[in-house]
SETORKOL-83906 format. One record per atom (N, C-alpha, C): x, y, z. Coordinates in steps of 0.02 Angstrom, whole numbers, padded with zeros to 5 digits, always signed. Layout:
N
XYZ ...
END
This chain:
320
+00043-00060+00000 +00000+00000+00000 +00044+00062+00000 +00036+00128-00037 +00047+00193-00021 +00074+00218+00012 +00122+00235+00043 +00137+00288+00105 +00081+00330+00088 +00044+00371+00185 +00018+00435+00181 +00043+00495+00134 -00005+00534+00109 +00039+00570+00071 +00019+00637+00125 +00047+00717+00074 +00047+00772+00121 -00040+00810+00113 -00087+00775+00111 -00138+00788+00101 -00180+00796+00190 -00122+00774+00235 -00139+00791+00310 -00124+00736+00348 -00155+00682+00306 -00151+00614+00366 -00063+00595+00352 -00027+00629+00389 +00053+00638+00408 +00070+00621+00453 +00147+00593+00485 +00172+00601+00570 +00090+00589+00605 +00067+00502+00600 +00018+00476+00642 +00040+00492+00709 +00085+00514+00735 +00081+00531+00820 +00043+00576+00843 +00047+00630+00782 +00010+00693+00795 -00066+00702+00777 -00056+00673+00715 -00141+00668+00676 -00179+00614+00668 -00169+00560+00693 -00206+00498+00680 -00266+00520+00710 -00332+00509+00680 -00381+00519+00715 -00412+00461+00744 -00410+00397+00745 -00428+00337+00743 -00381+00309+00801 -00393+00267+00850 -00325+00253+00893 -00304+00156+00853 -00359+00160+00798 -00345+00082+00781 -00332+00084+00709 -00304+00038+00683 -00283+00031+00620 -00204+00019+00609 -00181-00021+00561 -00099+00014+00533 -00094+00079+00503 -00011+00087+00494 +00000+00169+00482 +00032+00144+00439 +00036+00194+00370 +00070+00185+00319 +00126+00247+00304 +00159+00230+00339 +00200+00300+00338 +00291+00291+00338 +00323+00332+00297 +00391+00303+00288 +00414+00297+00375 +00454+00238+00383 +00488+00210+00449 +00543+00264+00472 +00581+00295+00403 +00629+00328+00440 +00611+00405+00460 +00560+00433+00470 +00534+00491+00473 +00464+00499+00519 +00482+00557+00548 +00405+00582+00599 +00437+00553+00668 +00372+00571+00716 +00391+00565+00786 +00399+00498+00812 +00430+00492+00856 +00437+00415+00873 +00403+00378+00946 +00332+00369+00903 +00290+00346+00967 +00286+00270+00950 +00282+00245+00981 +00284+00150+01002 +00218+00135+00929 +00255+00111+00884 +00198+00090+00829 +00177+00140+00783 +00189+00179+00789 +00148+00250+00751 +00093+00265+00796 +00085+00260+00842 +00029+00271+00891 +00024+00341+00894 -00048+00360+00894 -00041+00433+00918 -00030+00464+01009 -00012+00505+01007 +00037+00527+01084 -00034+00565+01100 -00064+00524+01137 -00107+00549+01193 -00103+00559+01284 -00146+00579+01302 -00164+00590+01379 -00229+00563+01392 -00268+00570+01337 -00339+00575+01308 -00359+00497+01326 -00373+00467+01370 -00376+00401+01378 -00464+00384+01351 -00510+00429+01340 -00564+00392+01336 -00570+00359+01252 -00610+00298+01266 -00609+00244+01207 -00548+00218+01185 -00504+00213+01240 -00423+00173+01240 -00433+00096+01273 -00414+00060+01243 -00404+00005+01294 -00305+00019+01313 -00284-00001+01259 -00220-00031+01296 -00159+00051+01307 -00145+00084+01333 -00095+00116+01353 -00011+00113+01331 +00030+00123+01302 +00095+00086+01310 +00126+00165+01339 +00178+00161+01380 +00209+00226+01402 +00269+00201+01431 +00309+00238+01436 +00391+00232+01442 +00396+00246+01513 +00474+00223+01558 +00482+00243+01588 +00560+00222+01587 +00579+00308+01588 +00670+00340+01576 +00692+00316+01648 +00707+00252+01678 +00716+00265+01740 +00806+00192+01752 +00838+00206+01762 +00901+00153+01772 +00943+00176+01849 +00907+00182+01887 +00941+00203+01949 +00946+00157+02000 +00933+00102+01979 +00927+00053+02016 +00985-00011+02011 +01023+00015+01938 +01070-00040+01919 +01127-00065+01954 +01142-00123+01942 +01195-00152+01991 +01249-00149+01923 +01254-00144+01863 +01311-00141+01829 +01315-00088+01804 +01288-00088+01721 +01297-00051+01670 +01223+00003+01676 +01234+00053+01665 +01179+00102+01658 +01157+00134+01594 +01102+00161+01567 +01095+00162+01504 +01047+00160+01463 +01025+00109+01503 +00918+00088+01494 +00883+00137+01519 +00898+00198+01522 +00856+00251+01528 +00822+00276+01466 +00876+00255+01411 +00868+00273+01332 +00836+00212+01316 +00818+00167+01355 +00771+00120+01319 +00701+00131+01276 +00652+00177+01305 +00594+00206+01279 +00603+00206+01195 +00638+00256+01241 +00657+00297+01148 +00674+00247+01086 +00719+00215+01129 +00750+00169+01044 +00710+00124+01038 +00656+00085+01092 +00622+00049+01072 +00553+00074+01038 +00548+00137+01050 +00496+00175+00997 +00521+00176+00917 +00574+00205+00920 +00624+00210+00839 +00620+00138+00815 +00636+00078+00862 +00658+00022+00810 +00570-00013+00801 +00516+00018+00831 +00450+00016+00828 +00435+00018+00755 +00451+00073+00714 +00436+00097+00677 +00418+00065+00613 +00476+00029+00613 +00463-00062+00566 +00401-00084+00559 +00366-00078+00596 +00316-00133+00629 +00256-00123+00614 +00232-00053+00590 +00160-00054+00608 +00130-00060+00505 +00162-00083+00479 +00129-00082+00405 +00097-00135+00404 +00126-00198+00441 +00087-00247+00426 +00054-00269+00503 +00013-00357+00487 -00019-00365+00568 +00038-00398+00584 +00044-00416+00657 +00096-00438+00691 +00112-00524+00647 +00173-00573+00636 +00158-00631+00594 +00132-00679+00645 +00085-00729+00619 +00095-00781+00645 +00032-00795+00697 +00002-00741+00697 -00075-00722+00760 -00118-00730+00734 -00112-00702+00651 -00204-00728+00619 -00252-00671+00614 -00231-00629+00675 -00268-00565+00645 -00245-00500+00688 -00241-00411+00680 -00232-00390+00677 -00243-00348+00740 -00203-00337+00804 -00219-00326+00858 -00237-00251+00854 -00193-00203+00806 -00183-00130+00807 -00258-00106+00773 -00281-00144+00745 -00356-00136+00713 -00399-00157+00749 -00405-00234+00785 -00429-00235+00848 -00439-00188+00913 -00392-00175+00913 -00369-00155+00992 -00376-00069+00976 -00389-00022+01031 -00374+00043+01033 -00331+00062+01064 -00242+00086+01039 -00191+00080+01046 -00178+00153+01041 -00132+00178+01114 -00109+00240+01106 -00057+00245+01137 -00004+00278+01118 +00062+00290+01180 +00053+00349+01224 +00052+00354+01278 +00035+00376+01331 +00077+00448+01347 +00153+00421+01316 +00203+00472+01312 +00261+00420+01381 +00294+00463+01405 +00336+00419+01468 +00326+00455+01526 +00330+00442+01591 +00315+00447+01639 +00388+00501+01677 +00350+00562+01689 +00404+00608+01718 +00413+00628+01784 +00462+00589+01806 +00485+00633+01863 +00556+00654+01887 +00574+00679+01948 +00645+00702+01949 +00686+00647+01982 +00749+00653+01930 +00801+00583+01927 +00841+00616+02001 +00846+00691+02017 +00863+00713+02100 +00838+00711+02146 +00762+00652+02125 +00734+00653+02189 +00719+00592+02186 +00755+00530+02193 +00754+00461+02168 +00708+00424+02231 +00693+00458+02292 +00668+00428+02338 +00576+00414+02321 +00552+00475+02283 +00494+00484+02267 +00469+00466+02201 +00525+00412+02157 +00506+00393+02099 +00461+00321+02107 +00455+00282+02160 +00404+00220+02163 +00350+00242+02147 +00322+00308+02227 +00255+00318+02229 +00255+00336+02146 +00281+00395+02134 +00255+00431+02060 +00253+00373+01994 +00281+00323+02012 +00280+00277+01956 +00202+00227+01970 +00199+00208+02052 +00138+00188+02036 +00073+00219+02034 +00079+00285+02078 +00004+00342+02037 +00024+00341+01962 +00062+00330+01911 +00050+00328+01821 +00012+00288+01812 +00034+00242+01842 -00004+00146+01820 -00072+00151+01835 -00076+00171+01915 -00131+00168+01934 -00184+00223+01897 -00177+00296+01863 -00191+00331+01831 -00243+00281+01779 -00193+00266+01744 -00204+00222+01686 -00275+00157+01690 -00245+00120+01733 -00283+00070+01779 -00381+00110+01794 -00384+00171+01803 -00435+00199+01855 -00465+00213+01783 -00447+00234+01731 -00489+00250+01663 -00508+00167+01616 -00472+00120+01669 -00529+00080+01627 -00472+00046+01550 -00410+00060+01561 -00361+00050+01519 -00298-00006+01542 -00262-00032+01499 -00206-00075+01541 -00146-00068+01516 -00104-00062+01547 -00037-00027+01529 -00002-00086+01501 +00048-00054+01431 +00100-00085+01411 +00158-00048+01416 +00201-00073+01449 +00285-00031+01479 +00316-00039+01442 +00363+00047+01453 +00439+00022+01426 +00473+00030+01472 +00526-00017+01510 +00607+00005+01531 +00644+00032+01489 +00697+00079+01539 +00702+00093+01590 +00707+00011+01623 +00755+00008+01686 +00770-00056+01718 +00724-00092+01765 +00758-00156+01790 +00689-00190+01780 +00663-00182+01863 +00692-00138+01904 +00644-00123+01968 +00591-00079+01964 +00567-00049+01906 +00495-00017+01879 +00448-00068+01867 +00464-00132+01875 +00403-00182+01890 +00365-00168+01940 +00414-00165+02008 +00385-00180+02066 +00327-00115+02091 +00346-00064+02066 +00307+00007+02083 +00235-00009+02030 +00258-00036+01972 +00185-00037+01917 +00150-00108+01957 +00179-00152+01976 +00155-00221+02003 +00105-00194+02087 +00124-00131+02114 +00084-00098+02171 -00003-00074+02131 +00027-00067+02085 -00051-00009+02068 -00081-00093+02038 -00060-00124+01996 -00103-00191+01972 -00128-00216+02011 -00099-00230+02060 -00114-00276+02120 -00163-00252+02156 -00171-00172+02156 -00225-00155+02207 -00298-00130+02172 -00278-00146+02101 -00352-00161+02058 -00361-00231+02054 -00322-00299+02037 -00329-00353+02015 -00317-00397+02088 -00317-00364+02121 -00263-00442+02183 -00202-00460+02161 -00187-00503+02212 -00122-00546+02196 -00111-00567+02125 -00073-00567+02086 -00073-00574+02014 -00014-00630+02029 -00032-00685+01974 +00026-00727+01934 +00087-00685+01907 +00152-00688+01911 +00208-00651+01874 +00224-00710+01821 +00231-00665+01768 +00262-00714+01697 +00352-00693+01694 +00388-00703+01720 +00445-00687+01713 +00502-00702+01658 +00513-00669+01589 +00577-00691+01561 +00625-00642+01583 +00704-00694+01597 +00752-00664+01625 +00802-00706+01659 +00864-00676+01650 +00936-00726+01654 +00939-00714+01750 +00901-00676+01771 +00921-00666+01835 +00868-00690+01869 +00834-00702+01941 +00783-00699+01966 +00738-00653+01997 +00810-00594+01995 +00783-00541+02062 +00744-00551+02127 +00755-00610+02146 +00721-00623+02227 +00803-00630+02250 +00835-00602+02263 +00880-00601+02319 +00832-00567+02373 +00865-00581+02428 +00822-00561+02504 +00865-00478+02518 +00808-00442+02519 +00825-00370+02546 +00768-00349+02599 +00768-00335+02652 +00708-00309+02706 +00722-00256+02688 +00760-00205+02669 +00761-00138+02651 +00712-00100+02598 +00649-00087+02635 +00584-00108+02567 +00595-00048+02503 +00634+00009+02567 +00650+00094+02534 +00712+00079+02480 +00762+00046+02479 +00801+00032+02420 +00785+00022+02348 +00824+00072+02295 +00805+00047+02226 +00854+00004+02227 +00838-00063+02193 +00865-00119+02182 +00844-00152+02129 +00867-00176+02063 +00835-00210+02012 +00853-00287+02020 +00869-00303+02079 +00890-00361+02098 +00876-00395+02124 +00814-00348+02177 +00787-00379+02241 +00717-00363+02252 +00685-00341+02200 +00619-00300+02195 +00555-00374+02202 +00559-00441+02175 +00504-00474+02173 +00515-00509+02232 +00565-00522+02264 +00579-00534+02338 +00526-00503+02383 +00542-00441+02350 +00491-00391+02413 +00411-00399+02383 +00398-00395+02318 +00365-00402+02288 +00313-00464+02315 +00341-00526+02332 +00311-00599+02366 +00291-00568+02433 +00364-00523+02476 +00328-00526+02540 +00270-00468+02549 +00239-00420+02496 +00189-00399+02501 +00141-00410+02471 +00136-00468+02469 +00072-00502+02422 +00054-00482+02363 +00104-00444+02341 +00070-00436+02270 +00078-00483+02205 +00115-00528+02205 +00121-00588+02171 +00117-00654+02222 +00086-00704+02203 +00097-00783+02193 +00141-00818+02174 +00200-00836+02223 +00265-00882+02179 +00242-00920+02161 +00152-00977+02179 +00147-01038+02162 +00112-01047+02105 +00076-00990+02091 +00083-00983+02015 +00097-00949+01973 +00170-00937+01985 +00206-00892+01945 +00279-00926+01914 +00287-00878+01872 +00329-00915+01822 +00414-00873+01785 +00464-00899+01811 +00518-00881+01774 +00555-00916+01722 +00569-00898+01692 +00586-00938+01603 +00643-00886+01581 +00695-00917+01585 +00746-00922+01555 +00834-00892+01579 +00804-00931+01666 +00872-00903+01713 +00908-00939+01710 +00986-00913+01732 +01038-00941+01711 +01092-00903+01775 +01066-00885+01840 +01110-00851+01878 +01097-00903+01937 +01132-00914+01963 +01111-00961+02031 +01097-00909+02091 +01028-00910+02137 +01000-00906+02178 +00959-00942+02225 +00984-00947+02285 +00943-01020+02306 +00887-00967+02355 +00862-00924+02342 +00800-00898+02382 +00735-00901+02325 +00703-00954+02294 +00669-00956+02253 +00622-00946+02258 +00583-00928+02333 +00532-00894+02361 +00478-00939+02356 +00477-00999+02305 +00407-01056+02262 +00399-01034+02202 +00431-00995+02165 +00435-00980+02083 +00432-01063+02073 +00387-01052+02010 +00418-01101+01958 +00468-01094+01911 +00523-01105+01914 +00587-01106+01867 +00583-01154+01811 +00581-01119+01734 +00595-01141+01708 +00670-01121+01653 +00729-01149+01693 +00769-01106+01649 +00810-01112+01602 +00836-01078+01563 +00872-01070+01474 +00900-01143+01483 +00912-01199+01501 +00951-01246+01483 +00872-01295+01487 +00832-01279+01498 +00755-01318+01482 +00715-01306+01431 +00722-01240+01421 +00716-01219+01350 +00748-01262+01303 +00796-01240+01300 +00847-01269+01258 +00833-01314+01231 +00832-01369+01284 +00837-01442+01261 +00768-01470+01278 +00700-01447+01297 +00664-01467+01279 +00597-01416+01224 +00638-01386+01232 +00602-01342+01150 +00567-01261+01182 +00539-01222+01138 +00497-01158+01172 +00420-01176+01175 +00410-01242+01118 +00327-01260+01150 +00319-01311+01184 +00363-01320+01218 +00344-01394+01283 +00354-01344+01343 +00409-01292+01331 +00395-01223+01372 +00327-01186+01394 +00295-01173+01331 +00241-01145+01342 +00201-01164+01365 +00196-01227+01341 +00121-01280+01373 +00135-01291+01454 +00206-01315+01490 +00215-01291+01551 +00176-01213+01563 +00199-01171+01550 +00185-01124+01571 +00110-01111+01573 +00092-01108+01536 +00001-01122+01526 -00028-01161+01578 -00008-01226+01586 -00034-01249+01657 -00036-01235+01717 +00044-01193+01719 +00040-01173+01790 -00020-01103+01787 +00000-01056+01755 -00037-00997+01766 -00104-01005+01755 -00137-01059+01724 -00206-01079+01722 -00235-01002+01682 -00303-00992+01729 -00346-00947+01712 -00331-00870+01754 -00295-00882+01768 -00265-00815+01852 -00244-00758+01814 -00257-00692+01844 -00233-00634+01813 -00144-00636+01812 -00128-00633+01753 -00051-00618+01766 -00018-00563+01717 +00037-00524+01751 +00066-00476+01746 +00146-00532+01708 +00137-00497+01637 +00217-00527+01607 +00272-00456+01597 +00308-00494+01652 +00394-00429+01628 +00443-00459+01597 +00450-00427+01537 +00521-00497+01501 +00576-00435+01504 +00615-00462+01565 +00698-00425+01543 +00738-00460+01489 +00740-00395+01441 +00797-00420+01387 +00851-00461+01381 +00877-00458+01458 +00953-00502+01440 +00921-00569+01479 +00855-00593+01459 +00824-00653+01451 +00851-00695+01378 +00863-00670+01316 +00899-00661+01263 +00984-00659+01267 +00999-00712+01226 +01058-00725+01222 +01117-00648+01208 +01153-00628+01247 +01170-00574+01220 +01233-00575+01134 +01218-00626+01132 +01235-00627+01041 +01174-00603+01026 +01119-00606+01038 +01040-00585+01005 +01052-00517+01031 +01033-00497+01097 +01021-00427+01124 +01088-00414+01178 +01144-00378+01156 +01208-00357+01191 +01183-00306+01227 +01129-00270+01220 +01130-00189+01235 +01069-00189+01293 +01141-00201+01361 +01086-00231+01394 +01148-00225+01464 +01125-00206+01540 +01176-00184+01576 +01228-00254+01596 +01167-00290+01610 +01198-00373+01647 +01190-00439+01602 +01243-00420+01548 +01203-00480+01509 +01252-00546+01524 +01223-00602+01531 +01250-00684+01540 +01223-00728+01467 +01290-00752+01448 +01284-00807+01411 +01222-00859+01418 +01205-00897+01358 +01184-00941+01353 +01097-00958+01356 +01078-00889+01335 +01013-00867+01349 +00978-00873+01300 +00909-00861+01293 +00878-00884+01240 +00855-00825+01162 +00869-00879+01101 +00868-00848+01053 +00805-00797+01035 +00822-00774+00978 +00755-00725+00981 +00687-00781+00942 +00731-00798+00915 +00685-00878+00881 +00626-00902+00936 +00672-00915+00992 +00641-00969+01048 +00595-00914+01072 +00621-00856+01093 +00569-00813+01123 +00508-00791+01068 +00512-00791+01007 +00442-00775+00986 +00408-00836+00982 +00414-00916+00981 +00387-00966+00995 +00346-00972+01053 +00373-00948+01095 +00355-00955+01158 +00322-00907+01160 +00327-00843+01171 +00270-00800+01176 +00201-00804+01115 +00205-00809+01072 +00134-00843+01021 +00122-00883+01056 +00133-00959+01089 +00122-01004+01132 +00077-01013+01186 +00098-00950+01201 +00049-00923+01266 -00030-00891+01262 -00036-00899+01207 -00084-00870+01187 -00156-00904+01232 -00198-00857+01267 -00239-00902+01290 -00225-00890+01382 -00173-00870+01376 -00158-00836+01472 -00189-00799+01477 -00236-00776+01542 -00265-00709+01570 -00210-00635+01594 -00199-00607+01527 -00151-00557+01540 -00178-00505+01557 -00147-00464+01607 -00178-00400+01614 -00131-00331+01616 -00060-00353+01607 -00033-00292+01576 +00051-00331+01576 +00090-00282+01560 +00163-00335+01561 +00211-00247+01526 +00266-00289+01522 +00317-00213+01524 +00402-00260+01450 +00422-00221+01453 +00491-00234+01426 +00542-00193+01468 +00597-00221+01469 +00634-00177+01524 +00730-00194+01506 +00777-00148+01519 +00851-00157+01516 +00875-00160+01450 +00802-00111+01406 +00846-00103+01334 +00888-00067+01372 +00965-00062+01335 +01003-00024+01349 +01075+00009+01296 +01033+00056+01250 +01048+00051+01183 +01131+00083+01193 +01168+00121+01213 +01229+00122+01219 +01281+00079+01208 +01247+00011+01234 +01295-00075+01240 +01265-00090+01184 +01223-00065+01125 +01221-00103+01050 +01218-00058+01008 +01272-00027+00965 +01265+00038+00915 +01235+00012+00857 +01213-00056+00840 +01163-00088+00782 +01092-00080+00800 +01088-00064+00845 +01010-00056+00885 +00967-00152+00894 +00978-00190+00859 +00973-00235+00875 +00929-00263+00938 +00961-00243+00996 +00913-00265+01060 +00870-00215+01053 +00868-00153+01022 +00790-00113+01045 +00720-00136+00988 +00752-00166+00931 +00717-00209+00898 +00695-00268+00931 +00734-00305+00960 +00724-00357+00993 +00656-00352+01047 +00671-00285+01074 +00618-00238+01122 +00534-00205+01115 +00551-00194+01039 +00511-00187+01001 +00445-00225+00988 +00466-00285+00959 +00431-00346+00935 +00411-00383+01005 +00446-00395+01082 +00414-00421+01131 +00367-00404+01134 +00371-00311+01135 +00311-00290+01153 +00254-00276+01128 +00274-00295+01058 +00199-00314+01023 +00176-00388+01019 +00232-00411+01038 +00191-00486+01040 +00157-00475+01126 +00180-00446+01158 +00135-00422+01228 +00056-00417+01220 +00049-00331+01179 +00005-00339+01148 -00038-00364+01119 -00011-00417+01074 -00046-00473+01044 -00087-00515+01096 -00040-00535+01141 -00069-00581+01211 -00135-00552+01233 -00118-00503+01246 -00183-00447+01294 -00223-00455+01261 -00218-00426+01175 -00281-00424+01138 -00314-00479+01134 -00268-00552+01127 -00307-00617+01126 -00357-00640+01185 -00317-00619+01231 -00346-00636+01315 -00413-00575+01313 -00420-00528+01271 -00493-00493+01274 -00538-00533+01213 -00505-00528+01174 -00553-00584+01100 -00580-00634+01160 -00560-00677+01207 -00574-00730+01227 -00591-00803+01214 
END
């Protein structure tokens, strides 16, 4: 089909009047909202939300994924001509899809970035909408996982990721991207027993009752004997999916603060997420792009496509 021409319908961030449909518009040009989405505030007749959050203050290595938003909006851009492959039908035409913009507050006042991160979510949440994230690193779960939890209950966690982040911290006031679902279990806002990590590769023996399923099970027993595990455990239960990037082999996604060998391909991860199709999702995030550590952009592509296969999930789990 056509690119838009200059007859008005231009730069869909600004003028789309419709929040559903594909955009036909050259990739390397105009504003860079998640999909061609138009940049609203305007939440009424929205279902799904996607909005950024510039936030890496929490890192134990490399810093950087603050610029995650952004590049995973830019390497977005690819994406919205056609429907997502492999789903059957067309979530962005389905679904009423808007980027929200990213979530602002002051990086000098790092003590007051939880609450302000979970009044966004919860914002979002109160109009009747469900958020899709960007990292920014991956302790912006635990602040968006406060506002879910106190609309939905205890939620199932879908976890992809080379780490576990349940190390034990009682320090509840600490940013930590290391120790956030630790705290996360001891305030009830997730279920370890039906919850799910897929594709660790760090040894931690505080497993809290996660179900572990990790990159060397993949591996060798495939991404859909993966999935179908996964499907059983999480049953019919509301669950919240966060996939940290350096869940991905960092030959796939380098640009990334803590990345460990031996992780899973981008192959295995879009298997597996189509797979899932059929989980009760109710919002999920991408997190630790960290485009500095990849000048090919590569992992924010990688970032990109999770989060429309995210999308895809949600929209399926409303089709029903």
């Amino acid at each position: 089909m056509a690119l838009e021409d200059a007859s008005g319908e231009v730069d869909n961030a600004f003028t789309r009047r419709e929040a559903r449909g594909l955009s036909y518009e050259a990739a390397y040009g105009g504003a860079l909202s998640f999909l061609r989405r138009r940049y609203t505030k305007d939440l009424t007749g929205v279902d799904v939300a996607v909005t950024g959050v510039p936030f890496d203050l929490s890192v134990t290595n490399r810093p950087g994924c603050r610029l995650g938003p952004r590049a995973i909006r830019e390497a977005s851009s690819l994406q919205p001509f056609d429907p997502p492959y492999g789903w059957g039908f067309d979530p962005m035409t389905e679904v009423s899809v808007v980027d929200y913009g990213d979530l602002a507050f002051d990086y000098g006042k790092a003590a007051g970035f939880p609450a302000a991160l979970t009044t966004h979510i919860a914002g979002i949440l109160e109009a009747g909408v469900a958020p899709l994230t960007m990292g920014g690193d991956h302790y912006i779960t635990y602040p968006i996982l406060r506002a879910m939890a106190a609309k939905h209950g205890p939620l199932s966690l879908l976890q992809f990721d080379a780490h576990s982040d349940t190390w034990p911290d009682e320090d509840f006031d600490r940013l930590d991207h290391g120790t956030m679902f630790y705290k996360a279990v001891k305030e009830g806002l997730i279920d370890p027993s039906r919850s799910v990590q897929v594709g660790i590769r760090t040894t931690n023996e505080t497993d809290l009752g996660f179900h572990v399923i990790d990159a060397r099970e993949v591996h060798e027993a495939g991404p859909a004997a993966a999935a179908e595990k996964i499907r059983a455990i999480l049953g019919t239960h509301k669950t919240y999916l966060t996939f940290d990037i350096d869940c991905l082999d960092p030959g796939t996604a380098p640009g990334t603060g803590t990345p460990v060998w031996g992780g899973l391909s981008a192959g295995q991860a879009a298997i597996l997420l189509r797979d899932l199709a059929g989980i009760h999702l109710v919002g999920g995030d991408v997190v630790e792009v960290s485009p500095p550590y990849d000048p090919s952009g590569a992992t924010a592509v990688a970032g990109a496509h999770v989060l429309t296969e995210i999308l895809c999930l949600w929209a399926w789990t409303r089709r029903g």
